[in-house]
ZAMARGU-4260 file (C-alpha; in steps of 0.2 Angstrom, whole numbers, plus 5000, padded with zeros to 4 digits):
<rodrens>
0) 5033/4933/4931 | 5023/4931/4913 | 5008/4943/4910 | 4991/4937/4911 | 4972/4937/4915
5) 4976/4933/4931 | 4987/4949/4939 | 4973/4961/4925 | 4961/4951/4934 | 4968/4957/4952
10) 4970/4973/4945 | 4952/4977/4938 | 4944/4971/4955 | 4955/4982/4965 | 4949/4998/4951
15) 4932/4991/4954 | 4934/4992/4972 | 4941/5009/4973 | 4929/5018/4960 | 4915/5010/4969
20) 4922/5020/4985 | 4924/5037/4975 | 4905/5035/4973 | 4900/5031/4988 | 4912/5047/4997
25) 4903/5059/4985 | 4885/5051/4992 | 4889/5055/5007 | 4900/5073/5007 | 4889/5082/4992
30) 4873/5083/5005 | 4885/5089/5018 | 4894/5100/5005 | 4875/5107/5001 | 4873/5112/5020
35) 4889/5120/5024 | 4883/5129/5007 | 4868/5135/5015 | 4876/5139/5033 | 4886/5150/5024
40) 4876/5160/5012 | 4859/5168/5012 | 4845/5158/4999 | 4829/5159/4996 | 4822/5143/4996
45) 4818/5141/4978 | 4837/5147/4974 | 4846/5135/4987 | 4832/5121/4978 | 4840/5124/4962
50) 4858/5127/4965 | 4858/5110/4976 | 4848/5100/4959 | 4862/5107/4946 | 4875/5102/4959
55) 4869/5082/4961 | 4865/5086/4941 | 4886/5089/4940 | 4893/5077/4952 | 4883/5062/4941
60) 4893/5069/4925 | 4910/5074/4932 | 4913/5060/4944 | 4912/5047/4927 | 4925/5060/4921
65) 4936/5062/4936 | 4938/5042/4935 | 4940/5039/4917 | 4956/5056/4918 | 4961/5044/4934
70) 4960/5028/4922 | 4971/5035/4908 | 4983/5042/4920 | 4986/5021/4926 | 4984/5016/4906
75) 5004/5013/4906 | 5002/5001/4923 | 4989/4992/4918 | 4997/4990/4898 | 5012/4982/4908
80) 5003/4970/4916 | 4994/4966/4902 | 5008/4961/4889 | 5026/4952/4891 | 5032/4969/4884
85) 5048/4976/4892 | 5043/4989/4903 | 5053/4999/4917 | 5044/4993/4934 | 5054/5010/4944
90) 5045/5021/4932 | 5029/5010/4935 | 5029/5011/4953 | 5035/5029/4954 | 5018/5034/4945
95) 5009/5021/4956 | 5015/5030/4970 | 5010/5048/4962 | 4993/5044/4961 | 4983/5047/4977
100) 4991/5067/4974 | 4982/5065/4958 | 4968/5059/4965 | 4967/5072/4980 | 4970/5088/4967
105) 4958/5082/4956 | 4944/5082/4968 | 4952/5098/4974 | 4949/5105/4955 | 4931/5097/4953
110) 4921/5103/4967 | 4926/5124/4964 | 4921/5121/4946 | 4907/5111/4953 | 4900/5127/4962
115) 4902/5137/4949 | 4893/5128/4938 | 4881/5125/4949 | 4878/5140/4956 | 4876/5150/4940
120) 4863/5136/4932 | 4854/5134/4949 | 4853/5153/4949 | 4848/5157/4933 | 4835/5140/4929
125) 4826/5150/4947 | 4827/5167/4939 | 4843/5173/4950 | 4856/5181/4947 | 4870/5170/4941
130) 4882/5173/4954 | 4871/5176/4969 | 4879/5167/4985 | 4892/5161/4975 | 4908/5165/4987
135) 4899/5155/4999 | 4895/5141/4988 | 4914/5142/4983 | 4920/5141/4999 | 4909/5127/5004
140) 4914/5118/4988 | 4932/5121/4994 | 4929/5114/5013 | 4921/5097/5001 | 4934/5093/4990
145) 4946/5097/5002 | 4937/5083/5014 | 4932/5073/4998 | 4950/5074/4991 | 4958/5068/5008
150) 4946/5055/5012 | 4950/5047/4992 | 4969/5049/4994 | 4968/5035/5009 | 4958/5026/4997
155) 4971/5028/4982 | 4984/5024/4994 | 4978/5005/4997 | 4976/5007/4980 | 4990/5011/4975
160) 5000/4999/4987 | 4990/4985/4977 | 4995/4991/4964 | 5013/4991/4966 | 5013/4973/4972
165) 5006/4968/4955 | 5020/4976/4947 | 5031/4969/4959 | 5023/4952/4956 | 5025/4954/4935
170) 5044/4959/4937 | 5048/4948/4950 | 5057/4962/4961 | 5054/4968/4978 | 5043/4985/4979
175) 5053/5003/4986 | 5045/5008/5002 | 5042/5026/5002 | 5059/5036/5011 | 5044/5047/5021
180) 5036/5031/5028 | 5040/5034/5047 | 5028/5044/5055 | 5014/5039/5043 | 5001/5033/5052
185) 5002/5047/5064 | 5002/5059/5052 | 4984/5050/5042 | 4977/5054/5059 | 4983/5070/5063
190) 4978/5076/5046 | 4959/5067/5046 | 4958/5076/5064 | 4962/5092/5057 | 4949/5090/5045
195) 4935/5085/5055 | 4938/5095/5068 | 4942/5112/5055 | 4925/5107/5045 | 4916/5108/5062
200) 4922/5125/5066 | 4921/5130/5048 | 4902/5126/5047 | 4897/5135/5068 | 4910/5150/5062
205) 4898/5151/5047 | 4884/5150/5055 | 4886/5161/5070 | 4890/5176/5058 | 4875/5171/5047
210) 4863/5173/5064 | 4872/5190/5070 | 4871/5198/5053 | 4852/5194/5053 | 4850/5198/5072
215) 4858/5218/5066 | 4849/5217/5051 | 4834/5218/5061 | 4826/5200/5047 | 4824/5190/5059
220) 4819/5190/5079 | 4828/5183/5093 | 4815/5168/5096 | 4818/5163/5077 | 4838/5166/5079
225) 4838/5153/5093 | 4827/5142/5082 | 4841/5143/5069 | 4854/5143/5080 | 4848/5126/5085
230) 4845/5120/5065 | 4865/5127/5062 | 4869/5117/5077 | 4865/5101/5074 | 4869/5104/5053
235) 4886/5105/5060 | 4886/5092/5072 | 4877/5080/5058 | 4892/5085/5046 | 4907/5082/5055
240) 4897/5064/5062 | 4898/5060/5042 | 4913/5066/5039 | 4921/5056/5054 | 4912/5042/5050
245) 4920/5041/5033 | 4938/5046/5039 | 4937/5032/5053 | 4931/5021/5035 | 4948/5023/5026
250) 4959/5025/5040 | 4953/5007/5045 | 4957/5002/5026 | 4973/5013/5025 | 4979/5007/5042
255) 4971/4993/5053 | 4968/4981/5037 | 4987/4980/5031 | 4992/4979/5050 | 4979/4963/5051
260) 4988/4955/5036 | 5005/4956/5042 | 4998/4948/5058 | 4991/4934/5047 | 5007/4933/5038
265) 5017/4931/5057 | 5007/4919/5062 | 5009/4908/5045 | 5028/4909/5049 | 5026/4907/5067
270) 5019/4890/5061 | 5036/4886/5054 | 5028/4890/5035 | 5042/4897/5025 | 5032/4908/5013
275) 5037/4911/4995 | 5048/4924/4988 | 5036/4926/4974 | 5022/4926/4986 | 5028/4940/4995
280) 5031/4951/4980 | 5012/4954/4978 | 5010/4961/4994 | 5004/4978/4997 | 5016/4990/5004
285) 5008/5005/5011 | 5019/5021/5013 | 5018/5020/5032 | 5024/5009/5046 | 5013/4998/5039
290) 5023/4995/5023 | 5040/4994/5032 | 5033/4981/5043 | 5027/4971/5029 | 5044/4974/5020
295) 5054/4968/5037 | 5045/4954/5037 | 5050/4952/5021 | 5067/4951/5025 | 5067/4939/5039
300) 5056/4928/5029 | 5069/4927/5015 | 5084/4925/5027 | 5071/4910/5033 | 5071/4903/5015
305) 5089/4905/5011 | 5093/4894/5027 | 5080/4884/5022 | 5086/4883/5006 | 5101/4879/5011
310) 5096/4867/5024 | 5090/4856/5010 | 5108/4858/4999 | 5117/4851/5013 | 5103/4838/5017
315) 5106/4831/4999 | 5125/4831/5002 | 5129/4848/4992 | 5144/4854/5004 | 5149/4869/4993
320) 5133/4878/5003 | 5139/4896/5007 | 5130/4907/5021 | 5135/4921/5021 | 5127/4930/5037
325) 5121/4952/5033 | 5130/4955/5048 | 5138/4949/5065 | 5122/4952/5073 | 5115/4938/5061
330) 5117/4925/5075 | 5106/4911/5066 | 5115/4913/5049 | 5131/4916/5060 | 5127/4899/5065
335) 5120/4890/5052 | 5137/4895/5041 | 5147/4886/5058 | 5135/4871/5057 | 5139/4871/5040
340) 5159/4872/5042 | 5160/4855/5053 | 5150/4846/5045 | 5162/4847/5030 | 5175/4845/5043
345) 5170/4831/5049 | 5167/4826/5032 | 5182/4828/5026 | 5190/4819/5041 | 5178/4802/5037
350) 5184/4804/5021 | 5203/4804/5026 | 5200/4791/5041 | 5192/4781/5026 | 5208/4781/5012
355) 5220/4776/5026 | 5216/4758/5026 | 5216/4758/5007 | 5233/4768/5006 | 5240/4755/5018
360) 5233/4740/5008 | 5243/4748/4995 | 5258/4748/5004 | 5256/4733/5011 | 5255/4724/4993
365) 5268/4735/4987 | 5281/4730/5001 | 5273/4711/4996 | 5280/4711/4977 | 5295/4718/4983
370) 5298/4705/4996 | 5291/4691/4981 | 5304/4699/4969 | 5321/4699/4981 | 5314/4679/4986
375) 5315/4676/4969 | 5330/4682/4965 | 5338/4675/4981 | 5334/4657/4976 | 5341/4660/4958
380) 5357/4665/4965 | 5358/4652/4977 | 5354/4639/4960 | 5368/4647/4951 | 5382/4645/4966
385) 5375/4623/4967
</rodrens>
């Protein structure tokens, strides 16, 4: 398939979506990040004020950053789809299927440099020491971009998927499916599970050492450790509520949504539409089951279209048509290719049935010349003995 507008048109939307989404997960996990901070550590109120200011203050500069590093890193993909250039498309998908591990270890990188930054400007700008609380910012930042990180890399694996179908759609080749597909979809939710549920105990773990050092420490009374025990409680409780709440958001993209296509796709077959190769190409493949499903349906749709194909060949009178059935198990190729057999049979037999009378008519006039020639010489033989 030519370059275009069209497939860079497919491809910017599907960046805008995405990007959008990286903004919208750093909305929601930095206030959370900011109170696993705070479960953790011990701040006055001035100091947790201004470390929580520089790190909004860092998240509204690095996050451009993070997606310009993520925007370079797809230059080459985008550049193909761009020109008529000859590109590899296996070098293309191999880094469309690297980036979500880019995606998840940038975040992974940006959140601890994040605290530290934040922490030392926060601290100093409220006349603290610069590294006040910092292991407890660090970890928190940790526990965030971890969460952040994993909840992005669903999103860059749609992303990616779309991306290999437009490189798929410009080379007019099928996309691989990823070897480690099976168990994918169980692993997404095991692994989203793990991180809710790790967060959770995280942010209580935290919190529960934070009120027994106090209660030794003799700062604050057993009336006000309840209070805060109460405040830890439901921090904790609001956290992993956001955090569910946005892993239920891409697994839904990452899972359901690709698995609702391929129904649509089914029932468009089902209604004895013989969809395009070419269509097909663009569709996203997603490194779970749901990619392998897609790409079995693939198959079976262009068995469907060979048949078709070469249900019309035979329909115009092209009798050469080979089917050639993948396997004995192929029962409608299997019997297609018979189908196909006797009617060049029987065609065949017309055909003969049809030269006979012809072949006699021939040897009927042939056997009529003779019989006019020896007549003719009989009677000059008889003229020549009057």
């Amino acid at each position: 398939m030519p370059a275009g507008p069209g497939i860079e048109a497919v491809y910017a939307q599907a960046l805008g979506r995405f990007q959008r989404g990286q903004a919208f997960t750093v909305v929601a996990s930095l206030p959370a990040t900011i109170l696993i901070a705070a479960v953790l550590g011990k701040y006055a109120a001035r100091e947790l004020g201004g470390i929580a200011i520089a790190a909004i203050v860092w998240s509204a500069i690095a996050l451009p950053l993070v997606q310009l590093f993520h925007r370079r890193f797809l230059q080459p993909i985008r550049r193909a789809l761009r020109s008529d250039a000859a590109s590899d498309p296996a070098t293309l998908f191999a880094r469309a299927q690297r980036f979500p591990r880019v995606v998840f270890f940038s975040y992974l990188f940006a959140y601890p440099v994040g605290a530290v930054v934040s922490v030392t400007l926060g601290n100093v700008a409220t006349g603290f020491s610069p590294y006040e609380n910092l292991a407890a910012v660090l970890v928190a930042a940790l526990i965030g971009g971890t969460v952040d990180g994993a909840l992005n890399f669903l999103a860059a694996e749609a992303f990616s998927a779309k991306l290999t179908g437009c490189v798929a759609h410009r080379f007019a080749t099928v996309a691989p499916v990823s070897p480690r597909s099976r168990g994918g979809i169980a692993r997404r939710f095991i692994v989203m599970l793990l991180v809710v549920i790790g967060v959770t105990v995280v942010t209580l773990a935290g919190a529960t050492i934070h009120l027994v050092t106090l209660l030794a420490s003799g700062s604050v009374k057993s009336a006000e450790a309840l209070r805060m025990a109460y405040l830890y409680a439901g921090g904790a409780v609001l956290v992993a509520l956001i955090f569910a709440a946005l892993a239920t958001r891409f697994l839904m993209q990452s899972v359901a949504r690709p698995l609702v296509r391929t129904v649509e796709l089914m029932d468009r077959l089902r209604a004895g539409e013989v969809l395009r190769r070419e269509e097909l190409y663009s569709e996203p493949l997603m490194p779970h089951e749901a990619g392998l499903l897609v790409s079995a349906f693939a198959d079976a749709n262009a068995g469907l279209e060979r048949l078709a194909l070469g249900g019309e060949q035979l329909a115009a009178g092209d009798l050469s048509v080979e089917i050639v059935p993948h396997s004995e198990r192929d029962v409608v190729a299997v019997a297609f290719a018979r189908v196909a057999a006797a009617i060049r049979d029987v065609v065949q037999d017309v055909v003969a049935t049809a030269q006979l009378p012809e072949q006699s008519s021939a040897a009927l006039a042939t056997r009529a010349e003779e019989f006019a020639r020896d007549t003719q010489e009989n009677a000059r033989d008889l003229g020549s003995a009057d």
